[in-house]
C-alpha positions in Angstrom: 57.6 14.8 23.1 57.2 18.4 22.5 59.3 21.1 20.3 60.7 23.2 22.9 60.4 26.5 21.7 56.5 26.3 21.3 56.6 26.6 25.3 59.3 29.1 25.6 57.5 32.5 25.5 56.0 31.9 29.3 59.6 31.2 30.2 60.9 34.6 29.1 60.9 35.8 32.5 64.7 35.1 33.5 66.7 38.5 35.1 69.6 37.5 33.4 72.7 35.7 34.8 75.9 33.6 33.9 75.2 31.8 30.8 75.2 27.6 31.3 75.7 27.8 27.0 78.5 29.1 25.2 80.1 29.1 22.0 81.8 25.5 21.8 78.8 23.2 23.4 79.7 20.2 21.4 81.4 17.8 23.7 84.7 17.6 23.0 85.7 14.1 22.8 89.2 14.7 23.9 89.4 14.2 27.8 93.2 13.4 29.1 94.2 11.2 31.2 95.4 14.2 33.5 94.7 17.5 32.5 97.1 19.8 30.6 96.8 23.5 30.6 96.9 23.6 26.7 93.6 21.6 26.8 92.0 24.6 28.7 89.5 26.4 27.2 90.9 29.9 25.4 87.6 31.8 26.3 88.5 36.0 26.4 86.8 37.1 30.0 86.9 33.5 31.2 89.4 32.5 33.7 90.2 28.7 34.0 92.3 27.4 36.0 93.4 23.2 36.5 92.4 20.9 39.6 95.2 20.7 41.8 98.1 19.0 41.0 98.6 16.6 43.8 95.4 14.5 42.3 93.0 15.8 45.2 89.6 17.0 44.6 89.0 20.5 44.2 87.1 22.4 46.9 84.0 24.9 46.4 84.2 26.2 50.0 80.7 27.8 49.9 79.1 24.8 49.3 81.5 22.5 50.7 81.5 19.6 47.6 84.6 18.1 46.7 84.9 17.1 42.5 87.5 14.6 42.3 90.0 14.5 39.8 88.1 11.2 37.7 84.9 10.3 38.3 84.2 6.8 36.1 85.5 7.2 32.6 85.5 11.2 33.2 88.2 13.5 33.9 88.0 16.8 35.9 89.0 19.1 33.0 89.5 22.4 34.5 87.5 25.1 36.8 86.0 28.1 35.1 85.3 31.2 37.9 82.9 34.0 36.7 84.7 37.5 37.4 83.3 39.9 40.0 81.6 36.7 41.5 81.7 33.8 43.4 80.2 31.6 40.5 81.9 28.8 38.9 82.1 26.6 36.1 83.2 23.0 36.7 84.0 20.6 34.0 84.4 17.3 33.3 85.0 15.2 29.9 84.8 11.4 29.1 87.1 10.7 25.9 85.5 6.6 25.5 81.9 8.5 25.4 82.6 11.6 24.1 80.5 13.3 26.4 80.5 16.7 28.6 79.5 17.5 31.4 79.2 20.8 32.9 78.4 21.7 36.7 77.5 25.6 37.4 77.4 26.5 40.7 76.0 30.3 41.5 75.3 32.3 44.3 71.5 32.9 44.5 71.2 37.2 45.3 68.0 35.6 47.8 68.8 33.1 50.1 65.9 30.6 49.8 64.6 29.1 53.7 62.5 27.4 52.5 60.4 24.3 49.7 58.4 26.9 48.3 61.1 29.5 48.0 64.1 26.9 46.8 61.7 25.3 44.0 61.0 29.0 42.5 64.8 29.7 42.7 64.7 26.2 40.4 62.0 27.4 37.8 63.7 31.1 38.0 67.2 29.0 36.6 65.1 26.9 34.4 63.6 29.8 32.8 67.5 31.0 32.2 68.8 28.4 30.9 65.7 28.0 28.1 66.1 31.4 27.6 69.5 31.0 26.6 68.8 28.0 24.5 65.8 30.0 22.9 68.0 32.7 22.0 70.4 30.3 20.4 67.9 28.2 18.5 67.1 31.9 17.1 70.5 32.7 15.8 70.7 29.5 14.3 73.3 27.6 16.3 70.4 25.1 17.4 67.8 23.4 15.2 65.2 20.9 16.8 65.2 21.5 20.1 62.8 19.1 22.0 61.9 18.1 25.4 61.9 14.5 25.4 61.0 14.3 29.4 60.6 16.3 32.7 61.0 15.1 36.0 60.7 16.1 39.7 62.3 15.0 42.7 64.3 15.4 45.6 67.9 14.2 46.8 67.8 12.8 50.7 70.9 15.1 52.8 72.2 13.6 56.2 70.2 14.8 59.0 69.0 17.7 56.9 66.0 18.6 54.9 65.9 17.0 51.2 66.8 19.7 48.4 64.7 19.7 45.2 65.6 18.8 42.0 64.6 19.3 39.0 65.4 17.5 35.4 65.1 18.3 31.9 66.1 15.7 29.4 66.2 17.2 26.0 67.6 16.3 22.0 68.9 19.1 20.0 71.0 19.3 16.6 74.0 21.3 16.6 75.0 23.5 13.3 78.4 24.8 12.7 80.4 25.7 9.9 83.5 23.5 9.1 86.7 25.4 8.1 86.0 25.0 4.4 82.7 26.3 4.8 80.4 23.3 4.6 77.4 23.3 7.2 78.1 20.4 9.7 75.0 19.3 11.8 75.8 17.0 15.4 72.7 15.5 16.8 72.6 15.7 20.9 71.2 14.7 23.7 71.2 17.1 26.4 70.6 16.5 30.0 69.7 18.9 32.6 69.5 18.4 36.4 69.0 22.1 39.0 68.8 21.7 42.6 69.8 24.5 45.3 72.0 24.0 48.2 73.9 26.2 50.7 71.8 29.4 49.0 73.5 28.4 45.5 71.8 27.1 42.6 73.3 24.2 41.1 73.0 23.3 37.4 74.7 20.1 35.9 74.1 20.0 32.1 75.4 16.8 30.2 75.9 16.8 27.0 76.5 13.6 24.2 76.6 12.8 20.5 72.4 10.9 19.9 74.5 8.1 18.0 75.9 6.9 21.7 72.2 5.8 22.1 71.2 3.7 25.2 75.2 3.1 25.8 75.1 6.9 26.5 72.5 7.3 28.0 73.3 4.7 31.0 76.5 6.0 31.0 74.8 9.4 31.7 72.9 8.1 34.7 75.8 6.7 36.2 77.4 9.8 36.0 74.6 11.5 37.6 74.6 9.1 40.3 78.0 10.1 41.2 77.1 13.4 41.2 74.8 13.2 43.7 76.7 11.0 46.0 79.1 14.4 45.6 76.3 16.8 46.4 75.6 14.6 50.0 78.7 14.3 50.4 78.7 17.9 52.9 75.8 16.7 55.0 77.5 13.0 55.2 81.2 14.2 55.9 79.9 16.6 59.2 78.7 13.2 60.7 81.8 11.1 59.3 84.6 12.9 60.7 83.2 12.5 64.7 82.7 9.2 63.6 85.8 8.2 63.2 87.4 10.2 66.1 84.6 8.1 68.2 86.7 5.2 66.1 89.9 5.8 66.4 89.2 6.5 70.0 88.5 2.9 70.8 87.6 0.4 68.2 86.7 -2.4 69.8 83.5 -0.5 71.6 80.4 -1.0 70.6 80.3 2.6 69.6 83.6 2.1 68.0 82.1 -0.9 66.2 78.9 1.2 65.0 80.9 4.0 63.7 83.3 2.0 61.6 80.4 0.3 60.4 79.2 3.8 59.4 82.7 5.1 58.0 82.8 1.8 55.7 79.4 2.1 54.3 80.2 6.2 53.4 83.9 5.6 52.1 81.7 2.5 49.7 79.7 5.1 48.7 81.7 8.6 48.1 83.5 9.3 45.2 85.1 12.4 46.9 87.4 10.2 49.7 90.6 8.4 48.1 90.6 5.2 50.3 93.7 3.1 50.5 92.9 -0.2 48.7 94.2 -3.1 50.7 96.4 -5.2 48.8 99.2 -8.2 49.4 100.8 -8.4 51.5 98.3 -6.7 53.9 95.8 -8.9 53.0 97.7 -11.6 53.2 98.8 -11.0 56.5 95.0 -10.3 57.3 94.1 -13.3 56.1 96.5 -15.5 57.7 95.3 -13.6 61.3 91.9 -14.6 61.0 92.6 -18.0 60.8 94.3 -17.6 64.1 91.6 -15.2 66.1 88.3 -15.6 64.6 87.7 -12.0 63.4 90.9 -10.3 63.8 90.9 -9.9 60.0 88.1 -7.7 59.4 89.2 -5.8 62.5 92.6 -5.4 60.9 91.5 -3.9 57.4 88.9 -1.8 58.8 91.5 -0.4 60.4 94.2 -0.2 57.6 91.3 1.4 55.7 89.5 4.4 58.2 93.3 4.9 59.6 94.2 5.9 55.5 90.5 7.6 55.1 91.1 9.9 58.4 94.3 11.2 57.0 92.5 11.6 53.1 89.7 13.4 54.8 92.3 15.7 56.0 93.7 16.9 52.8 96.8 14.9 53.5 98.6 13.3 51.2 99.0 9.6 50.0 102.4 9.3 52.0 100.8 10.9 54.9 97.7 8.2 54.6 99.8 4.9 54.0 101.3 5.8 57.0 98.7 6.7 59.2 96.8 3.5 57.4 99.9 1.5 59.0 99.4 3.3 62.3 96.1 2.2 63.2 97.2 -1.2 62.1 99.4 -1.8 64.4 97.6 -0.1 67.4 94.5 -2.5 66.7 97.0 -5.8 66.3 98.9 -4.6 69.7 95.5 -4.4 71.5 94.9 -8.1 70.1 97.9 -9.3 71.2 97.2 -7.8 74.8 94.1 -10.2 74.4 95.4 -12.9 72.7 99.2 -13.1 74.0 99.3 -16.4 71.9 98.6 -13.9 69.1 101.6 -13.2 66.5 101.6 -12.8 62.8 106.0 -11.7 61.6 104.7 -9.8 58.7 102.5 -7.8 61.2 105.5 -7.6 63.5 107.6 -6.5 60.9 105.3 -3.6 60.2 104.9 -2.8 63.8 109.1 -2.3 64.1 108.1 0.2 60.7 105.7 2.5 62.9 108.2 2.6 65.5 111.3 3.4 63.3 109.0 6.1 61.7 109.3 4.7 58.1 105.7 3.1 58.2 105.0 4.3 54.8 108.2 3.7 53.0 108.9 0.3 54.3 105.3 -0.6 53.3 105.1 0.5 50.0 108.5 -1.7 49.4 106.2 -4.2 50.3 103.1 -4.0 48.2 105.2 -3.1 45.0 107.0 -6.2 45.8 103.4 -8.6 45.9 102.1 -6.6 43.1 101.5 -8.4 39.9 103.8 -8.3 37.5 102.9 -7.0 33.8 103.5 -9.1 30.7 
């Protein structure tokens, strides 16, 4: 362990840049359930706007990541966009561990092509950022600033070149000045992670109260784990989407078979892809298949589930993805019972009538509200 600013001088190198601190960096311990534009930060020259309000993630096209609306106990508070630039600020806070964590993404002014290049755009954004700090610790809004540990790395992409990454885990004491004038000091831990990607530098900087101890900090690598199933999630979802038109195409091929294997292992994975999670009756009736045809069950919720993920990888809505969920369905139970003509199931029948009538989604919804449990 080493007091931070002993090592800053060599660091003062940075050209300047958005900030990643700012004037209210203890976490805020006040997440909502959904957010609420009074719960936006008031910040003059700082325009935040909410995630959308249909409950899909929100979209950095130049990048191409997707931040949902939750992500474990976290909510997606709002977005913050630098003016005059294509930088943003994206925000998350966990009310149960009163904890904040803040993702910047900027354009780099050099696009980095190659390791050498992308890991001195890294120290160039690590010199910022303990430039900032150092600055801070000067004007008195930090005391103890310490590096507890520094790490190096990489983060594997799809059929691309790993990006490198690297980490900065730090304590600090926060001093303020309550409203009747007392001094009030908050211990933190503070967490830093840079990598580069699609010629933007990427900085996630959590933020937690030291008395969360190792609760918080487990919490904090979970969170981080997320996060980078997010920043593969680009490189993953170029090789999904042909998947599951190679799927959808003909799913009882082998190539059919390998790519739904592939789709199921991503959708297990990704944080960014709203699944439909089968429930009775459907896995009832599911269940009650495969004790007909050996194997007809899996084959009928693989298809429930990649029929619902092609429509949420879309951008369509939950409506739009029970019903195309439905319409899979019934195409892969239908090629069954071309196999099997001894094959039947009325619940499945019943459904297939739904398609046809064009009420797929309604009728089926009806349904699982119906099987679902009932609260005391």
């Amino acid at each position: 362990m080493r007091l931070l600013h002993f090592c800053l001088p060599a660091l003062l190198l940075a050209t300047g840049g958005p900030c990643v601190f700012a004037a209210d960096e203890t976490p805020a311990g006040s997440a909502a359930e959904s957010p609420d534009p009074a719960t936006l930060p008031n910040e003059p020259g700082r325009d935040w706007t909410l995630p959308p309000a249909d409950g899909s993630p929100w979209l950095q096209q130049a990048t191409g990541m997707r931040f949902p609306l939750h992500l474990l106990s976290y909510t997606l508070i709002g977005i913050m966009k630098y003016p005059d630039s294509e930088d943003v600020l994206v925000r998350y806070e966990s009310l149960s561990q009163r904890a904040r964590a803040d993702i910047f993404i900027f354009k780099l002014a050099n696009s980095p092509k190659d390791a050498a290049s992308k890991k001195e755009a890294l120290q160039e954004g690590l010199s910022q950022v303990f430039t900032q700090l150092a600055q801070m610790h000067r004007e008195g809004i930090y005391e103890d600033v310490k590096e507890d540990r520094s790490l190096s790395g990489s983060i594997p992409l799809w059929k691309e070149d790993a990006i490198p990454l690297i980490v900065r885990e730090m304590s600090a004491t926060r001093v303020d000045k309550a409203p009747n004038g007392v001094t009030v000091k908050s211990p933190l831990k503070l967490w830093l992670g840079l990598t580069v990607m699609a010629d933007h530098l990427i900085t996630i900087r959590h933020l937690r109260p030291s008395s969360t101890g190792k609760e918080g900090e487990d919490d904090m690598k979970r969170f981080f784990d997320h996060l980078m199933e997010i920043i593969k999630d680009p490189s993953l979802r170029a090789e999904i989407v042909p998947a599951i038109n190679t799927y959808l195409q003909d799913p009882f091929s082998e190539a059919g078979h390998e790519s739904a294997n592939l789709i199921v292992e991503y959708l297990d994975e990704s944080p960014t892809v709203s699944i439909l999670r089968p429930a009775a009756p459907v896995t009832t009736w599911t269940e009650e298949a495969e004790k007909t045809v050996q194997g007809s069950g899996s084959q009928l919720l693989r298809a429930y589930v990649i029929g619902g993920a092609s429509a949420a990888l879309q951008g369509k809505d939950a409506n739009t993805a029970l019903t195309t969920a439905a319409q899979q369905m019934v195409r892969v139970y239908l090629k069954m019972k071309e196999k099997y003509p001894a094959f039947s199931h009325p619940g499945l029948d019943q459904l297939t009538d739904a398609v046809e009538r064009g009420d797929a989604s309604t009728w089926l919804r009806k349904q699982i509200e119906e099987k679902a449990p009932q609260k005391p």
